[in-house]
C-alpha positions in Angstrom: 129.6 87.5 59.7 129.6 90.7 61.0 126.0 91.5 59.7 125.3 88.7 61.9 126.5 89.6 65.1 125.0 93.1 64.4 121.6 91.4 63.9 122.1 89.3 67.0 122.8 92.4 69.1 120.1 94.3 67.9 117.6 91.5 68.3 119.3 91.1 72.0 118.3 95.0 72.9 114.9 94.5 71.3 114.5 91.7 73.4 115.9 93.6 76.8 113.7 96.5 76.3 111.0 94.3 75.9 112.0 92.7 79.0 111.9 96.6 81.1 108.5 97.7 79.9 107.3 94.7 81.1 108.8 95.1 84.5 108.0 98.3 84.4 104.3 97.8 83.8 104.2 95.2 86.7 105.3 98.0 89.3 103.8 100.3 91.7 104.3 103.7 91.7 107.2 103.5 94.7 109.0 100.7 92.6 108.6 102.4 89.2 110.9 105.3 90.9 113.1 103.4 91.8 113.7 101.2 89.0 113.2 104.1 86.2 116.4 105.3 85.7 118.0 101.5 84.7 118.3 101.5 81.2 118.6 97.2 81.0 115.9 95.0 82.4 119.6 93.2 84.7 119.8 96.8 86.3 115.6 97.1 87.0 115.7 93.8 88.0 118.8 94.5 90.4 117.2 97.1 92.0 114.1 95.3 92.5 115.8 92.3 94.3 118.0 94.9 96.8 114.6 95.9 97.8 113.1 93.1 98.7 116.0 91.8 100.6 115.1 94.4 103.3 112.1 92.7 103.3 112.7 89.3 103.9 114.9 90.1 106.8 112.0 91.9 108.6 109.6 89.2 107.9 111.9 86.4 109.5 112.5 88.7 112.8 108.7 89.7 113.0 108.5 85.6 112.5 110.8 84.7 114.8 109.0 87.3 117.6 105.3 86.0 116.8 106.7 82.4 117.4 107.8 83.6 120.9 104.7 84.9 121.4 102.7 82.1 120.5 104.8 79.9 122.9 104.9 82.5 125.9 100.6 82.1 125.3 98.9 81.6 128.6 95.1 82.0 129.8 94.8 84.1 132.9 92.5 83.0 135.3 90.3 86.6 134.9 90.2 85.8 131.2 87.3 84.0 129.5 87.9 80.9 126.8 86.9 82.6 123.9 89.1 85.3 124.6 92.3 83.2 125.0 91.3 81.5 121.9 91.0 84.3 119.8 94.2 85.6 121.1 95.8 82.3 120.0 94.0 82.8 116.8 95.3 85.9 115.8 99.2 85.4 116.4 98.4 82.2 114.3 96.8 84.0 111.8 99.7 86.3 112.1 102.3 83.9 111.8 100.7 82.6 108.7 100.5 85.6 107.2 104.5 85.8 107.6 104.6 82.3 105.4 104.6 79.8 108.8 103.0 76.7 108.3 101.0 76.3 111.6 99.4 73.0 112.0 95.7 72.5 114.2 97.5 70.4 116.1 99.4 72.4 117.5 96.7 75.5 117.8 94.4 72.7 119.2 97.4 71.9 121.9 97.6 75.8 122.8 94.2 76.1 123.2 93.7 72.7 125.7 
């Protein structure tokens, strides 16, 4: 029994440090530094989500402010069509960067 659970354990760690050199292959140099010192793929993998939480927040309020914009969008009366289209286009373009799902529609109802 207890060869067992010895085998088990050892099979377990060959399977977590599998598990960090993979992660730590997928990495960038910044994210290697950070993760580097864990010595379990839980602890890399930790560190990897507290990092991107920063992340997400910032991409929600940038979201949130390029939605504003897009509805605050207005043509001027000095400002030609394709210039207030372009404008339109790239705080769309913008948005979808951030993951919004912008339909033509509603570009198409800026726009007019």
């Amino acid at each position: 029994m207890e060869k067992e659970a010895e085998g088990n354990d050892a099979a377990a760690k060959k399977k977590d440090q599998k598990a960090l050199t993979l992660i730590h292959q997928s990495l960038d140099e910044k994210m290697f530094k950070k993760v580097a010192s864990s010595t379990t793929s839980k602890q890399a993998w930790d560190v990897i989500q507290a990092s991107f939480q920063g992340v997400d927040k910032v991409k929600k309020v940038r979201l949130k402010t390029l939605r504003g914009e897009f509805e605050s969008l207005h043509k001027t009366d000095s400002e030609s069509v394709l210039d207030y289209i372009s404008r339109v286009l790239v705080v769309t373009n913008q948005m979808k960067r951030y993951g919004e799902d912008v339909k033509d529609e509603r570009i198409v109802g800026k726009i007019l």
